[in-house]
Backbone as a chain_set.jsonl record, in Angstrom:
{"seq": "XXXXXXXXXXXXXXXXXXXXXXXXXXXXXXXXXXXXXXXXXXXXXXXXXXXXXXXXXXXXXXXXXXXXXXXXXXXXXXXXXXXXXXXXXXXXXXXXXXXXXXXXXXXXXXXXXXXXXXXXXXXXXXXXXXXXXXXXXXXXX", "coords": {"N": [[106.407, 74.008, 77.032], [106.403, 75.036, 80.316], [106.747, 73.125, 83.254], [105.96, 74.323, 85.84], [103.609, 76.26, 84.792], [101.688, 74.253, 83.442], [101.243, 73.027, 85.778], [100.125, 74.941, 87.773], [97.509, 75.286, 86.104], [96.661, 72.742, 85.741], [95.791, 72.426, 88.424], [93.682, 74.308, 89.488], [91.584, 73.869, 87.565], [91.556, 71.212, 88.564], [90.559, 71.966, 91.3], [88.453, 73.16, 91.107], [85.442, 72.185, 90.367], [83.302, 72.696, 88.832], [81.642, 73.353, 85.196], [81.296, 75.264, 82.512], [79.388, 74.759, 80.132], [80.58, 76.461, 77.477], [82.941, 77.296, 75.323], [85.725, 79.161, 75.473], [87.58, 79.469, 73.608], [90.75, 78.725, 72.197], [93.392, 76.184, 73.449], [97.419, 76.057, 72.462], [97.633, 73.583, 71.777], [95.81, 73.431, 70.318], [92.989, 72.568, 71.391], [90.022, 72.913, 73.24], [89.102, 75.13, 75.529], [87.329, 75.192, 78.109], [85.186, 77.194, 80.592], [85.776, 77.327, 84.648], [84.177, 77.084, 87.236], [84.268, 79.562, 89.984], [84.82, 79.606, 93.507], [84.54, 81.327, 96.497], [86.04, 80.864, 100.018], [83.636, 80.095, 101.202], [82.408, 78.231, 99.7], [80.174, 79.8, 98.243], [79.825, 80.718, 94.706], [81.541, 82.539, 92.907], [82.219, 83.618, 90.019], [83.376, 82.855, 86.926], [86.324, 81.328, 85.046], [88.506, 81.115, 82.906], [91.544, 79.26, 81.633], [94.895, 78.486, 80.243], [98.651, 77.326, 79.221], [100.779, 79.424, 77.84], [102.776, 80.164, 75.362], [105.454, 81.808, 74.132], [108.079, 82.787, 72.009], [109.444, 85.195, 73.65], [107.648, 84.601, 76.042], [106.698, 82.632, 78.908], [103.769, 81.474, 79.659], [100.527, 81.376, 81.813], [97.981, 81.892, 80.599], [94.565, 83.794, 81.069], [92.061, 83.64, 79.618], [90.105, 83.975, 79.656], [87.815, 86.185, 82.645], [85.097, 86.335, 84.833], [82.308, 87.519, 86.419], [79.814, 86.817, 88.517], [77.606, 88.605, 89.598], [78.249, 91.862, 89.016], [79.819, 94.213, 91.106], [80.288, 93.824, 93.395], [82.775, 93.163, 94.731], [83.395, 90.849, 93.813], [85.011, 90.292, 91.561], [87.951, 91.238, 92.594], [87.941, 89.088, 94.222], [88.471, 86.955, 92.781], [90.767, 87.508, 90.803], [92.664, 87.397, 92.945], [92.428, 84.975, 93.917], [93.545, 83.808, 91.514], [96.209, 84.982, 91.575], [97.483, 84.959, 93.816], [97.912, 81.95, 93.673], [99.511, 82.435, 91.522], [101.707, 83.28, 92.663], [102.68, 81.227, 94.575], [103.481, 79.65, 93.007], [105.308, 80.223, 91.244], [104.601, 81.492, 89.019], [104.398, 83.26, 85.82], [101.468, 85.255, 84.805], [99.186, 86.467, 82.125], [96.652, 88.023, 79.851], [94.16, 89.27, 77.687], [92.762, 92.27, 78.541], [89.713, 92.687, 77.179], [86.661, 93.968, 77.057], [83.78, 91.692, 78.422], [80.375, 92.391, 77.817], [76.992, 92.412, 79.001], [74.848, 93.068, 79.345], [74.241, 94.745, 81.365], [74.307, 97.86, 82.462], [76.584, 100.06, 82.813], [79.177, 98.824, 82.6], [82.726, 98.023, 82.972], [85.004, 99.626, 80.374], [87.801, 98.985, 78.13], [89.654, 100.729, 78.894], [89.071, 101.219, 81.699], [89.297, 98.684, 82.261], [91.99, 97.891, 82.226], [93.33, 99.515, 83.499], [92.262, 98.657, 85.954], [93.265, 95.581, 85.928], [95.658, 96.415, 86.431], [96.84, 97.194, 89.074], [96.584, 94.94, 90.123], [99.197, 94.138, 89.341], [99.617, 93.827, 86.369], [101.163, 94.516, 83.485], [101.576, 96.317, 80.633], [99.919, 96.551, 77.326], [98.031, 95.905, 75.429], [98.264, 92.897, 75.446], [98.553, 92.149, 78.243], [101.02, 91.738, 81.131], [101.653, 89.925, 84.203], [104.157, 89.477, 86.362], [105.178, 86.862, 89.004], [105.149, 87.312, 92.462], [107.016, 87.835, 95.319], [105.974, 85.686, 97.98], [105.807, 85.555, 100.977], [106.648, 83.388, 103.714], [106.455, 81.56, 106.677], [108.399, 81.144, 109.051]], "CA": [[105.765, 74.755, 78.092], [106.8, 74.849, 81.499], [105.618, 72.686, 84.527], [104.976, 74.986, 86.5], [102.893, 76.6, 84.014], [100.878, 73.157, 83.776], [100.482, 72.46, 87.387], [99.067, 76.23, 87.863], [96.405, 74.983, 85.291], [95.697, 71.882, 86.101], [95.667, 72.753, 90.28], [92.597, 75.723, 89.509], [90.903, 72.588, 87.071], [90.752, 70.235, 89.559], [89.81, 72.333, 92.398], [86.775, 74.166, 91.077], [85.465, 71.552, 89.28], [82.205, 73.253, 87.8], [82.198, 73.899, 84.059], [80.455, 76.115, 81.749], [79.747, 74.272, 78.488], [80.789, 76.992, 76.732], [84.413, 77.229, 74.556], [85.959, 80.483, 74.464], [88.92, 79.804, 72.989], [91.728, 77.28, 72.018], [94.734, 76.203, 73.782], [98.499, 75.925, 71.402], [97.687, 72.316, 71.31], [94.212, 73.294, 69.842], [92.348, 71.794, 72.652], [89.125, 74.219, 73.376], [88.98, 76.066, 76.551], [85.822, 75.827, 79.006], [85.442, 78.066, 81.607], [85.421, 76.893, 85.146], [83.427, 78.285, 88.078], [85.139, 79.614, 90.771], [84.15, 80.11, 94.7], [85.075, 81.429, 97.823], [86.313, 79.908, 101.096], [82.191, 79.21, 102.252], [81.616, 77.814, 98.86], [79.656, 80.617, 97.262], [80.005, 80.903, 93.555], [81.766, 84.183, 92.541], [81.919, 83.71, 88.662], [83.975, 81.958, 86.255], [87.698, 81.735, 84.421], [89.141, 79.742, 81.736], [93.076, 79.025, 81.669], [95.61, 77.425, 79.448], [99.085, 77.694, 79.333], [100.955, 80.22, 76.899], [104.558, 79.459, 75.365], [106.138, 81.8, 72.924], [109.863, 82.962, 72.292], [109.249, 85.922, 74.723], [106.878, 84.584, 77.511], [105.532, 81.767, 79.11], [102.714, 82.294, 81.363], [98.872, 80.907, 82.01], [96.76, 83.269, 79.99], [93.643, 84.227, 81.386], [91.511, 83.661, 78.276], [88.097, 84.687, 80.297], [87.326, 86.232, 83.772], [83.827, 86.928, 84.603], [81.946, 87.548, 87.962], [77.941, 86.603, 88.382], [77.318, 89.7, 90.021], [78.891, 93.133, 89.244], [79.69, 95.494, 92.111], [80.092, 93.414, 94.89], [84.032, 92.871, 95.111], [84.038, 88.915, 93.329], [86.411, 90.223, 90.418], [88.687, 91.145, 93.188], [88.04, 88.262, 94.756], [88.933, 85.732, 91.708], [91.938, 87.383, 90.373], [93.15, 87.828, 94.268], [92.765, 83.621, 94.253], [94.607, 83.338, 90.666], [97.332, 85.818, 91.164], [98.388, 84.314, 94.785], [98.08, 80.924, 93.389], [100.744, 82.608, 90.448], [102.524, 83.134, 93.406], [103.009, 80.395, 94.891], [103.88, 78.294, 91.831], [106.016, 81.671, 90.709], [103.691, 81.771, 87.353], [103.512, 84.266, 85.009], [99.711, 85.568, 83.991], [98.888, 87.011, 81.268], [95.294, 87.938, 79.621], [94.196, 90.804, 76.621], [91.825, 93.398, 79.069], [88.409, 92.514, 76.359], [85.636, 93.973, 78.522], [82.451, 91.044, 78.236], [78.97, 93.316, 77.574], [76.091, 91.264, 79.498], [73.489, 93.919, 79.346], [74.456, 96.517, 82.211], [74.571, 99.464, 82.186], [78.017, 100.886, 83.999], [80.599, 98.007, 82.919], [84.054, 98.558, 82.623], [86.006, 99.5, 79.28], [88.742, 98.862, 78.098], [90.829, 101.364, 79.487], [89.005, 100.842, 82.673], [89.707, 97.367, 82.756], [93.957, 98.026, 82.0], [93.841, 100.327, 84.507], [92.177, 97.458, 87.108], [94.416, 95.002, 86.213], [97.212, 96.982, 86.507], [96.408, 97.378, 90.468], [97.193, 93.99, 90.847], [100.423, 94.273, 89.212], [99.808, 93.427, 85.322], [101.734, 95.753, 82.719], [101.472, 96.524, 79.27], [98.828, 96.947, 76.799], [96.733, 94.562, 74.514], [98.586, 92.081, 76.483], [99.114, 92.659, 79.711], [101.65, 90.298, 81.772], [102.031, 89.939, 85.64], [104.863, 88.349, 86.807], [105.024, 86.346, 90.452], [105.158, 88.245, 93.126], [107.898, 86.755, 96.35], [105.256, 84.657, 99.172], [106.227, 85.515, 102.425], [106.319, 81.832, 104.359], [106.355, 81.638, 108.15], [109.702, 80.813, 109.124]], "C": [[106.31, 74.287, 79.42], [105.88, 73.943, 82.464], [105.304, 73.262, 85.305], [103.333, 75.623, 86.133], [101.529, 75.508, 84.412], [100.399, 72.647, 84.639], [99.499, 73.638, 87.866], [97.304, 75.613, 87.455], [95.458, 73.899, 85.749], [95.183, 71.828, 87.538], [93.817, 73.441, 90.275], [91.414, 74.507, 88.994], [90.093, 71.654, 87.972], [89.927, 70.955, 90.922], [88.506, 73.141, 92.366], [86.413, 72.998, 89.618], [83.588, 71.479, 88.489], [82.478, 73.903, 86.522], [80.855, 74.366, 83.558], [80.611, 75.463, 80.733], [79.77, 75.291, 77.117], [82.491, 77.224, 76.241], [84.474, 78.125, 74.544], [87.622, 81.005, 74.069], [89.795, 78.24, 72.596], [93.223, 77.543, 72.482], [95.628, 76.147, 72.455], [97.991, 74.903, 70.914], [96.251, 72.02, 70.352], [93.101, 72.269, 70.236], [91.399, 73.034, 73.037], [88.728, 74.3, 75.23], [87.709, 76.321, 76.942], [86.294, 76.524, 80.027], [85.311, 76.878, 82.619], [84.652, 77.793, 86.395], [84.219, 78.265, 89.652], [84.721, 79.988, 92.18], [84.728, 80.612, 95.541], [84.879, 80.631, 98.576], [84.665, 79.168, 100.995], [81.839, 78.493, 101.126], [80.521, 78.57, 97.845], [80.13, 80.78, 95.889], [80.458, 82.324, 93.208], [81.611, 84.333, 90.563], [83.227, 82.623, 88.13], [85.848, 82.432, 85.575], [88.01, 80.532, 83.974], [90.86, 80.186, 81.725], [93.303, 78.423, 80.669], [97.082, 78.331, 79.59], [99.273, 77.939, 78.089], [102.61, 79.664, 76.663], [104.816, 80.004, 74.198], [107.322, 82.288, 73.079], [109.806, 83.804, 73.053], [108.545, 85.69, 75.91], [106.108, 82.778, 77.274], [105.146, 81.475, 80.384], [101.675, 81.202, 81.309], [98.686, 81.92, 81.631], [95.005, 82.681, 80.594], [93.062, 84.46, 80.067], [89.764, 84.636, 78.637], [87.86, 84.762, 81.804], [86.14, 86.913, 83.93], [83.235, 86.926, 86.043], [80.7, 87.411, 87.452], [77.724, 87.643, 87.97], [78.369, 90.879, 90.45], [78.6, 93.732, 90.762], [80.193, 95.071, 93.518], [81.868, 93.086, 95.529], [84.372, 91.7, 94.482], [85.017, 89.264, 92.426], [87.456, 90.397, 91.422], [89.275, 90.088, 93.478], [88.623, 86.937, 94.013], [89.879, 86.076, 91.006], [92.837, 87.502, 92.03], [93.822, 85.753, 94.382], [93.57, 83.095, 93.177], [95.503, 84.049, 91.023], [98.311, 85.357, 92.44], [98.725, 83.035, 94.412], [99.488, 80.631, 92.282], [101.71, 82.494, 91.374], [103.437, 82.214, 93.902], [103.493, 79.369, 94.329], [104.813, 78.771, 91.261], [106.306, 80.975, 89.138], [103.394, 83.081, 87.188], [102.461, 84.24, 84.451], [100.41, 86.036, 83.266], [97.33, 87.361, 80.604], [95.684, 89.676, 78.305], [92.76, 91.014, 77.586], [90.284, 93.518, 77.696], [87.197, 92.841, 77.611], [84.164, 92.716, 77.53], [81.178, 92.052, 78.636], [77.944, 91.965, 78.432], [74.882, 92.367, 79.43], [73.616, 95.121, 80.138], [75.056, 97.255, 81.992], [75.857, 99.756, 83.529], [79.49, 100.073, 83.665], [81.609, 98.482, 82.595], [84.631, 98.479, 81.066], [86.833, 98.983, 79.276], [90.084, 99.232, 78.457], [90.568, 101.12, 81.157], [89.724, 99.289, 83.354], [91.501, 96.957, 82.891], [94.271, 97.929, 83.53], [93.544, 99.054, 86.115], [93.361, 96.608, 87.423], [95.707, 95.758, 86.731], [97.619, 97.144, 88.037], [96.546, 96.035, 91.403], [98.903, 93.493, 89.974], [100.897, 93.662, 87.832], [100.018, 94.697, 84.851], [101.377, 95.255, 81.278], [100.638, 96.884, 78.492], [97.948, 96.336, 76.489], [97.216, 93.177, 75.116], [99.566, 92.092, 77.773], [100.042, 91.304, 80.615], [101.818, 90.755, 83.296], [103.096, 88.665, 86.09], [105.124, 87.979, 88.534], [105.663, 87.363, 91.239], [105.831, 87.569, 94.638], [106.146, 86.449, 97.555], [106.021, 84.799, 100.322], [105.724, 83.831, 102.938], [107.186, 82.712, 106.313], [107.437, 80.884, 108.099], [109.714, 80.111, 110.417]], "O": [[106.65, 73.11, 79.536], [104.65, 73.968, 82.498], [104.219, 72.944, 85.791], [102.3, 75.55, 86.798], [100.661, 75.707, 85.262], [99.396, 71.934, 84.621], [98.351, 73.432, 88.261], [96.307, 75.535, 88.173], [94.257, 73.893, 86.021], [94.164, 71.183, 87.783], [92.932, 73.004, 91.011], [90.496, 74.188, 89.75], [88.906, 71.381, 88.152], [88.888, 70.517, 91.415], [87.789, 73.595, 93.258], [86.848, 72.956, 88.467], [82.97, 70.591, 87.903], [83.297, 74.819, 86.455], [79.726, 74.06, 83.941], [81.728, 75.386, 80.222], [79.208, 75.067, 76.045], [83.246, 77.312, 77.209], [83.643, 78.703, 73.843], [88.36, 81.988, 74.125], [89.449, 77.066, 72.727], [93.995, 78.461, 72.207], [95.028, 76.169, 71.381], [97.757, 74.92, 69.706], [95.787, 70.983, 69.879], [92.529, 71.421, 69.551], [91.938, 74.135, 73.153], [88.12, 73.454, 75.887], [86.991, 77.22, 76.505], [87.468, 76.565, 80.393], [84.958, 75.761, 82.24], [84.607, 79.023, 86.402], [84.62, 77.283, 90.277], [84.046, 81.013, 92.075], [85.917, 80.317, 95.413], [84.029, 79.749, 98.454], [84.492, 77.971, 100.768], [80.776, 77.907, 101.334], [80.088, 78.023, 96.83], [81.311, 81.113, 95.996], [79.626, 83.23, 93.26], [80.884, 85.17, 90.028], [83.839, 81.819, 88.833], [86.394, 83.533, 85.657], [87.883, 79.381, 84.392], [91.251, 81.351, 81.808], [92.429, 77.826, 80.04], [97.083, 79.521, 79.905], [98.655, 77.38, 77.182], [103.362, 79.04, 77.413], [104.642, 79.343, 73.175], [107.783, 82.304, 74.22], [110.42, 83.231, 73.954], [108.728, 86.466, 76.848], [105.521, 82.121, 76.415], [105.639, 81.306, 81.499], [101.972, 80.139, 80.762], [99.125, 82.936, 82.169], [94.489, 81.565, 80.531], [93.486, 85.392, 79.384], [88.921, 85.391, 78.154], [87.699, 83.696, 82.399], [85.967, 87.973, 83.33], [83.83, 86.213, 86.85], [80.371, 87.725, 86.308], [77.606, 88.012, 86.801], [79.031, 91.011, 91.479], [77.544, 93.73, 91.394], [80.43, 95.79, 94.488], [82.055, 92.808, 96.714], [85.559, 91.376, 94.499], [86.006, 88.53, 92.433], [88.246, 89.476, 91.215], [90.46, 89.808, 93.298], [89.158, 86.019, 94.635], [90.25, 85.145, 90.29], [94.007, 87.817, 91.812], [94.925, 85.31, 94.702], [94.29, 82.128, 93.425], [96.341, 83.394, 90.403], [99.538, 85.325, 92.34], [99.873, 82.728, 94.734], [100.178, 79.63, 92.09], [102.626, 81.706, 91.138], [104.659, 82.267, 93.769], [103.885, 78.345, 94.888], [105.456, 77.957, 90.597], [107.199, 80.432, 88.488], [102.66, 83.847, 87.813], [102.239, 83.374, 83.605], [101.632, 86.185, 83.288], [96.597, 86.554, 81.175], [96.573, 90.509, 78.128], [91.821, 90.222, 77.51], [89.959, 94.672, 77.416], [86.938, 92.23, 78.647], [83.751, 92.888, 76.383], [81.088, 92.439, 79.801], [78.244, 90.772, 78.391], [73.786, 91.82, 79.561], [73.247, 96.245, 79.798], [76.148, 97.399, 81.441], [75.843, 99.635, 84.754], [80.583, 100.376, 84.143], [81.563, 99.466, 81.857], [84.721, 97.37, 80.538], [87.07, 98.301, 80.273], [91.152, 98.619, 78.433], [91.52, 100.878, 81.897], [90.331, 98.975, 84.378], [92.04, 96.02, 83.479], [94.845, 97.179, 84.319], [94.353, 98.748, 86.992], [94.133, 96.618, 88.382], [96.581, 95.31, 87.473], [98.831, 97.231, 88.234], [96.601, 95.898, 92.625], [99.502, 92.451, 90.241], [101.999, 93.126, 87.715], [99.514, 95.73, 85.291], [101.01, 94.141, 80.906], [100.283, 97.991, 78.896], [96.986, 96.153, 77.236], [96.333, 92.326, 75.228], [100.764, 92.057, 78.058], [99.668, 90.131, 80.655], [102.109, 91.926, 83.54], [102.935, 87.446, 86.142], [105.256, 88.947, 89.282], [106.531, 88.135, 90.83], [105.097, 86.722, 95.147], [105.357, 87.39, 97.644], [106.943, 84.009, 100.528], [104.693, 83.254, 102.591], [107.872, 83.635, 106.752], [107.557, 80.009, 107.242], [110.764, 79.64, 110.853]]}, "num_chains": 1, "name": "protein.A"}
């Protein structure tokens, strides 16, 4: 696996360092995957996301195993792939994630095709696994 890959991971780790004691998944190394909770600038809690990196003969990225917001409606999913996908940037990391919509009880959430079509708006392609690759960082010269 790549270092970049690994610094992506562990960077997001250390800096939001609230966890959900819940597993929803296993890294390659079969190492289980908590979520962590993720905020904006003031410190507000927007919702959660679990990482690990990915490494097979075609791609290796950070997969997005789980993104979740508290509270639907309000802009936080924006707001938490907006802080992973610049952070891909800047490390120039490929995402990746499979579009699984999480059910919580409300009524209105996004499908599966809905949810493609989201991602896809920040610049992930494909289907059952969708990949986004880094995107150039303008720097102040």
């Amino acid at each position: 696996m790549g270092i970049r890959e690994e610094r992506f991971v562990d960077c997001l780790y250390e800096k939001y360092e609230g966890r959900i004691a819940i597993g929803v998944g296993y890294a390659q190394d079969m190492m289980e995957i908590f979520p962590f909770v993720m905020e904006d600038e003031d410190g507000r809690a927007l919702g959660i996301a679990a990482l690990a990196t990915l490494s097979t003969e075609e791609l290796n990225s950070v997969h997005i195993f789980h993104l979740s917001v508290f509270r639907s409606g309000r802009g936080d999913g924006t707001k938490l792939l907006n802080i992973l996908c610049l952070k891909a940037d800047q490390l120039n990391v490929k995402l990746s994630l499979s579009p699984v919509p999480s059910p919580n009880g409300e009524a209105g959430l996004p499908d599966t095709t809905q949810l493609i079509d989201w991602y896809k708006k920040y610049g992930f392609t494909g289907d059952s696994l969708l990949c986004r690759l880094p995107q150039t960082v303008e720097t102040d010269v």
